[in-house]
C-alpha positions as CSV (number, residue, x, y, z in Angstrom):
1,X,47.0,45.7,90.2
2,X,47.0,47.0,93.5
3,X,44.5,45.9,96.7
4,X,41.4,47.6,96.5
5,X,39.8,49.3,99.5
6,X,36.3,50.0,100.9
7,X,34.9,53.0,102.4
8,X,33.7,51.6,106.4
9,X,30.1,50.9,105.0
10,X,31.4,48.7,102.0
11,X,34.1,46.9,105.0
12,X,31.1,46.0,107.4
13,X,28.8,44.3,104.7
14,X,31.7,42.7,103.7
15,X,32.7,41.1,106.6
16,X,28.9,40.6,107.5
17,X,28.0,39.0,104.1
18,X,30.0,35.7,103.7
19,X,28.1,33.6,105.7
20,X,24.3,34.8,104.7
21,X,24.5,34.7,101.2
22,X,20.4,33.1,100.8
23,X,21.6,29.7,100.6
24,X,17.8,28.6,101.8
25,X,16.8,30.6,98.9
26,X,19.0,29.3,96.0
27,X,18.0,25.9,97.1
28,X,14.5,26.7,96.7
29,X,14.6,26.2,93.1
30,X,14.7,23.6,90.8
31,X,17.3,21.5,92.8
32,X,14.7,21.7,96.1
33,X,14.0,18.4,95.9
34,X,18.0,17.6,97.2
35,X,17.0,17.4,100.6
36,X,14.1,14.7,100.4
37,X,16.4,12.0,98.3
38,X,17.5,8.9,100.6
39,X,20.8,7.4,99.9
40,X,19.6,3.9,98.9
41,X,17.9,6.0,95.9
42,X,17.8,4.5,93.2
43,X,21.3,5.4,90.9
44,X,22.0,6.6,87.7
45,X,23.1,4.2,85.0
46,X,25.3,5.1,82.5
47,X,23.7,3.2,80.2
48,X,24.3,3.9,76.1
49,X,24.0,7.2,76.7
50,X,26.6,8.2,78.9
51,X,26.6,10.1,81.9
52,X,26.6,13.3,80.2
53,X,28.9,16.2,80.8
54,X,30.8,16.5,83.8
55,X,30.5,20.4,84.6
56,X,32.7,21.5,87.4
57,X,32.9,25.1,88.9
58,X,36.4,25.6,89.8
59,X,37.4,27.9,92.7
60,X,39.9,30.3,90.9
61,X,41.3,30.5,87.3
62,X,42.7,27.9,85.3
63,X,46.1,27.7,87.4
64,X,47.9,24.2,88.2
65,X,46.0,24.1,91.5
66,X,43.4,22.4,89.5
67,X,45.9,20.5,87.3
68,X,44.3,17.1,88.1
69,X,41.0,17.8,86.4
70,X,43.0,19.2,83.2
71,X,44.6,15.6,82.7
72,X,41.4,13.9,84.0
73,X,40.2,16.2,80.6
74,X,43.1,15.9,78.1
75,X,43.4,12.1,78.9
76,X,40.0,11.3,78.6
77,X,39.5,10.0,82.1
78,X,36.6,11.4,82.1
79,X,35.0,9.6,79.4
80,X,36.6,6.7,80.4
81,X,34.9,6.7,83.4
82,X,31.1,7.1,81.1
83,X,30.8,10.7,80.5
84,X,30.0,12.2,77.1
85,X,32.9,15.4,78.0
86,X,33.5,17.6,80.5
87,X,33.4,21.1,81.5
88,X,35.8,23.1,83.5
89,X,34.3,26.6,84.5
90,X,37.0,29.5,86.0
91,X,36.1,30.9,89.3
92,X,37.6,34.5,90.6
93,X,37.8,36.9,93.1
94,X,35.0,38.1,91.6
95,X,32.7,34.8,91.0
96,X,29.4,33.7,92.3
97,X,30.2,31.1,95.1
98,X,30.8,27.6,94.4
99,X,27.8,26.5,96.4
100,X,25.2,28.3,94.1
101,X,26.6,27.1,90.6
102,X,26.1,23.7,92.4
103,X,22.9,24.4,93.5
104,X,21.7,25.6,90.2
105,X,23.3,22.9,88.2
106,X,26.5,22.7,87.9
107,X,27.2,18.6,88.6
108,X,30.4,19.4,91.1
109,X,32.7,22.5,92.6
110,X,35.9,22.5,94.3
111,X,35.5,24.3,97.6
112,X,36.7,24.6,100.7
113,X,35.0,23.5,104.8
114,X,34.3,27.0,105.6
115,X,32.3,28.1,102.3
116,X,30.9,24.6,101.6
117,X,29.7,24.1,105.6
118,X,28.4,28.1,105.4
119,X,26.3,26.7,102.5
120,X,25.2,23.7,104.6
121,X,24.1,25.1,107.6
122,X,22.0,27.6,106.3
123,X,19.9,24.8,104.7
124,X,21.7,23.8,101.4
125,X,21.7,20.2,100.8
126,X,24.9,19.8,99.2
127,X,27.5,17.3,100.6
128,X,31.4,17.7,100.3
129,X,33.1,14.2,98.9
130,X,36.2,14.0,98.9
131,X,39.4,16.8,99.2
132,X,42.7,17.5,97.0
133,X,44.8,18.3,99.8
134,X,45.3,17.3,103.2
135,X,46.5,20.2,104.3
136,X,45.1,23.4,103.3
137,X,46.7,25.6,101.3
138,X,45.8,29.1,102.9
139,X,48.4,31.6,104.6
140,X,49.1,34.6,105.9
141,X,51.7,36.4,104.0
142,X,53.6,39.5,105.3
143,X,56.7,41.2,104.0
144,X,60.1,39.7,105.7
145,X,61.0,43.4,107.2
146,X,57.3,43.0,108.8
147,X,56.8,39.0,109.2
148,X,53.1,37.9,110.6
149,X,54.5,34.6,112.1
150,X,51.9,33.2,114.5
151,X,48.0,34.2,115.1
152,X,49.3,36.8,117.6
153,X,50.6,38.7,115.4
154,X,47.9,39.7,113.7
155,X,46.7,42.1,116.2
156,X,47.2,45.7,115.3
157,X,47.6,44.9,111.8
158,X,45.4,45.3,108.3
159,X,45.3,42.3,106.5
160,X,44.1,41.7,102.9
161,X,41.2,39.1,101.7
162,X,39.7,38.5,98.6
163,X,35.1,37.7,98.8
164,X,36.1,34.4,98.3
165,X,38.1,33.7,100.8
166,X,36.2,35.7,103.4
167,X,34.6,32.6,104.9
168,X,37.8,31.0,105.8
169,X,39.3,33.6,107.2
170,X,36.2,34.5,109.5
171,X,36.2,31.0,110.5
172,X,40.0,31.2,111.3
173,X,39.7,33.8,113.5
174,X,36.7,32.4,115.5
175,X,38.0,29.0,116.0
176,X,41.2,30.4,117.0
177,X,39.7,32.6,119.5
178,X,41.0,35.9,117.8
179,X,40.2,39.1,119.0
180,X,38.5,40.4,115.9
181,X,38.3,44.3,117.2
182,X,42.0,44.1,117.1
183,X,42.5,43.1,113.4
184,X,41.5,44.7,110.8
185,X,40.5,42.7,107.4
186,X,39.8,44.5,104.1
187,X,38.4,43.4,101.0
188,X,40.9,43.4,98.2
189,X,41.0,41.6,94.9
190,X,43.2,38.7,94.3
191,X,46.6,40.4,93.8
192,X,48.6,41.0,97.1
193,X,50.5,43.7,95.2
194,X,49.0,46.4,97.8
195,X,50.6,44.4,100.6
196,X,54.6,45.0,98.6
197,X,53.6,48.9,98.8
198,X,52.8,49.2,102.5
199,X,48.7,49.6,101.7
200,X,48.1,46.4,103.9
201,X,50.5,44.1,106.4
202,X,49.2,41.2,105.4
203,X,47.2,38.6,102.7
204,X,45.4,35.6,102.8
205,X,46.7,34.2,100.1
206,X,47.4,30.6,98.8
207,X,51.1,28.7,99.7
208,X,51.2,27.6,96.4
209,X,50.2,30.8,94.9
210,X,50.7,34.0,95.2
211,X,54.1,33.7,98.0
212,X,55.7,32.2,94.9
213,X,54.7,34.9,92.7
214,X,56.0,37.7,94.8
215,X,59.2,36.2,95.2
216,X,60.3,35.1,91.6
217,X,59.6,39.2,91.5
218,X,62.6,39.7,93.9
219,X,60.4,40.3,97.3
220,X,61.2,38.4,100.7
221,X,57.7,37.2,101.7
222,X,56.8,35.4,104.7
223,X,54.0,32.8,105.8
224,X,51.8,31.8,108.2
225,X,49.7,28.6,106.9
226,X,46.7,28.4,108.4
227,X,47.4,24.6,108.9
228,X,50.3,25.0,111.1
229,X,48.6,27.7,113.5
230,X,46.6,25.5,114.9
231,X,43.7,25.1,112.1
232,X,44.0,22.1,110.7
233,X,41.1,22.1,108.1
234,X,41.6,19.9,104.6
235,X,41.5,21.8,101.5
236,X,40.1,21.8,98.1
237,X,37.4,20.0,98.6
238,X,34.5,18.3,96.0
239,X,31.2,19.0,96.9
240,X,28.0,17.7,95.0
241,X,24.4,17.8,95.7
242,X,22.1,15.3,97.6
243,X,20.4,14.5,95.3
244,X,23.5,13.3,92.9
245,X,24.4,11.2,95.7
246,X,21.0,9.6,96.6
247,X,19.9,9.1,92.1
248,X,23.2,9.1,90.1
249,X,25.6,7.2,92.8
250,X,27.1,6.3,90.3
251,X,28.0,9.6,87.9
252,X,29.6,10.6,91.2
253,X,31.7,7.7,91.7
254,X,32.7,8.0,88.5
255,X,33.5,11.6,88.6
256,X,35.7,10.9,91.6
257,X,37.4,8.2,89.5
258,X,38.6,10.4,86.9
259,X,39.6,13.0,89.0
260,X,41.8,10.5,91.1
261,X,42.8,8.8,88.1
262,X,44.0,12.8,87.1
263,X,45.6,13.8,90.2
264,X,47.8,10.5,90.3
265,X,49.3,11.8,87.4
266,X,49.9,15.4,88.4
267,X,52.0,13.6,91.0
268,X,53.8,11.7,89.0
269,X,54.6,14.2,86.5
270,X,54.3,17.9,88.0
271,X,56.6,19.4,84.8
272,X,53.7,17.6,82.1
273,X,51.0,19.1,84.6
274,X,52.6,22.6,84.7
275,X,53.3,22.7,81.1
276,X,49.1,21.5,80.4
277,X,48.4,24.4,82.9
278,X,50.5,27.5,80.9
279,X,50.3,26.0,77.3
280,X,46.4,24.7,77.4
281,X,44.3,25.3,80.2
282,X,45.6,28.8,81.5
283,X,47.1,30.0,78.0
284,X,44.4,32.8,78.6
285,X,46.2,34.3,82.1
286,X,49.7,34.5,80.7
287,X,51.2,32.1,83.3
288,X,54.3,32.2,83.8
289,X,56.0,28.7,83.6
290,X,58.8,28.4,86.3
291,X,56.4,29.9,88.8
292,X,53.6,27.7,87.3
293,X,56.2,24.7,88.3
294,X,56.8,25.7,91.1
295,X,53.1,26.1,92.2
296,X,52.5,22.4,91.4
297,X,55.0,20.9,93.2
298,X,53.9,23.3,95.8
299,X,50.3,22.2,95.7
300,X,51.9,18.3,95.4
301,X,53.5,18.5,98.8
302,X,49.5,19.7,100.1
303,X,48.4,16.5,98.9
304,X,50.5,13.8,100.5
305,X,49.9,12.5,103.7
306,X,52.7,10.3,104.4
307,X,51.3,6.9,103.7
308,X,53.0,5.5,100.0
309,X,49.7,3.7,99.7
310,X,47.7,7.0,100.1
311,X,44.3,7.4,98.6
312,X,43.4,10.5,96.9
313,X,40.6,12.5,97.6
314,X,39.9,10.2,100.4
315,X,39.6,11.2,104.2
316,X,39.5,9.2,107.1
317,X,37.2,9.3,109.9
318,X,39.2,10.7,112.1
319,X,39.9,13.9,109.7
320,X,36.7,14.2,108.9
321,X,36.1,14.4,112.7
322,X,38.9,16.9,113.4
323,X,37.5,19.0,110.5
324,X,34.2,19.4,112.3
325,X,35.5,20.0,115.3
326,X,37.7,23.0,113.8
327,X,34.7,24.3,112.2
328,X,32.4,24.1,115.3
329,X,35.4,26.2,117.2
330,X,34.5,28.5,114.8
331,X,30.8,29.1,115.2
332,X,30.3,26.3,112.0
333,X,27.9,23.9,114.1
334,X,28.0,21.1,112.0
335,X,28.1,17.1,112.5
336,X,30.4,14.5,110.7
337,X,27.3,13.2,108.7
338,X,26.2,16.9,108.1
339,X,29.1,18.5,106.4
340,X,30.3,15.1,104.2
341,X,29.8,12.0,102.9
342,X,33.1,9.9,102.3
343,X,30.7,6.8,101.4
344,X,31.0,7.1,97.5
345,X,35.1,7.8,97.8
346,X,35.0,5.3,100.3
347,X,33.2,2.8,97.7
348,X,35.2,3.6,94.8
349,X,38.6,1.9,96.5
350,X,37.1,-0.6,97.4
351,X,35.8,-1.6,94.1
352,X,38.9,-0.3,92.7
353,X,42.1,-0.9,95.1
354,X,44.2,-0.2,92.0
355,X,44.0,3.8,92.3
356,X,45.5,3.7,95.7
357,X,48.4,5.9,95.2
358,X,51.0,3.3,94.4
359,X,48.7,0.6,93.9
């Protein structure tokens, strides 16, 4: 597949579009009623019933970057923790956005600050919860005979970027202080094949994606993460909406549980979790499973932060806060209390010190 292009009418409501996609609107409808629940709401009890299915809209296809839910599925975390089953729904380059399966039902999505705090400020009352990785996994890549190694760079170049990731990289640019006149971003799908054949210079892309993918075919590839150019903004992140927070506490908490319970073990064991990903989850995309592998272990070094005792999905205040302030250099004006709340992740340790990382 090769990087698709737009005439310059097609480029402008592209670049125009990311951030005003009628988020007031979506939220209009059934799910309206978000913005009005308190968090000392009455919660959800399981009960006999169960908490019912927990539906999650995943940001891309079935690849190992979302390898934690697929063992929180196959070993029955999730019903552990007091739901009747789960659902894991693809995304794509060419997907609705997270936010608005969310909105319109949807129990959870994996996002990222830039889409989920879009979302927010325009009026959606969703909340993000928790995050996979510390640091996100979003680069540049260039070719090694034309190497995009710091925001600089960029200028004077054509660089490559998939709808989804569109709200990142606009937020990128602003909080960094780029020239935007001086780059120039096109909408392609999500192969950076067009970038190998001199069609673009560069790709937002994933570290633990597509850099491996070009190289297991033989190309030198080069990358700029985002995180090390001075953007230091958490990825993969859970958001929910108010109102599960405020009513069903407690089908959220449990949802985090599972997911924790699944990510522990995609660190523990990144060849079971690549193997899950190719044979079960992704048999559909053909994966291939040295690159699949590879990706996890990738996507494993995102998630640590250092401390042995580390816990998943958890962020302190002080990331949280640098978060925000990454986002509001980027036009995202957005508090601490606006953009997350870390009180159910926070709640689940406590009640459960045993899923610290090597509890």
């Amino acid at each position: 597949m090769t990087a698709s292009t737009r005439g310059p009418s097609g480029r402008r409501q592209f670049l125009t579009g990311g951030l005003a996609l009628g988020w007031v609107a979506l939220a209009a409808g059934p799910l309206a009623a978000c913005a009005a629940v308190e968090p000392g709401s009455p919660s959800q009890d399981p009960g006999t019933a169960g908490f019912g299915i927990a539906s999650q809209r995943l940001a891309w296809v079935k690849n190992t970057q979302f390898a934690g839910s697929f063992l929180a599925d196959r070993n029955g975390y999730y019903k552990e923790e007091g739901f009747n089953g789960s659902e894991l729904i693809s995304g794509g380059p060419t997907a609705p956005p997270i936010e608005s399966d969310v909105l319109s039902g949807t129990f959870a999505g994996v996002s990222q600050i830039a889409g989920a705090g879009a979302a927010i400020a325009e009026g959606a009352p969703l909340k993000i919860i928790g995050a996979v990785y510390q640091r996100n996994a979003s680069c540049v890549m260039s070719m090694g005979d034309r190497p995009i190694r710091t925001p600089q760079d960029l200028y004077g170049k054509t660089i490559g970027c998939s709808s989804s990731s569109e709200p990142l990289w606009r937020l990128f640019l602003a909080a960094l202080g780029l020239d935007e006149s001086r780059i120039t971003t096109v909408p392609v799908q999500g192969d950076p094949i067009g970038m190998t054949e001199g069609e673009i210079d560069g790709y937002l892309g994933y570290t633990n994606n597509q850099p491996i993918e070009l190289r297991n075919r033989g190309f030198e590839i080069e990358e700029m993460l985002l995180a090390d150019a001075g953007f230091p903004l958490v990825g993969q992140t859970y958001v929910t909406t108010q109102e599960n927070i405020g009513r069903n506490r407690e089908k959220v908490k449990a949802f985090l549980r599972a997911e924790i319970r699944g990510w522990k073990d995609v660190l523990a064991d990144p060849e079971l979790a690549a193997r899950v990903t190719v044979e079960e989850y992704g048999r559909d995309l053909g994966l291939d499973p040295g690159i699949t592998l590879t990706a996890c272990r990738t996507g494993n070094e995102l998630i640590l932060d250092g401390d042995p005792a580390q816990h998943i999905l958890a962020l302190s205040e002080e990331t949280a806060a640098t978060n925000v302030r990454a986002a509001r250099a980027g036009g995202l004006d957005l508090s601490v209390e606006e953009l997350f709340d870390l009180g159910p992740i926070r709640e689940v340790y406590e009640e459960d010190p045993a899923l610290a990382l090597n509890a």
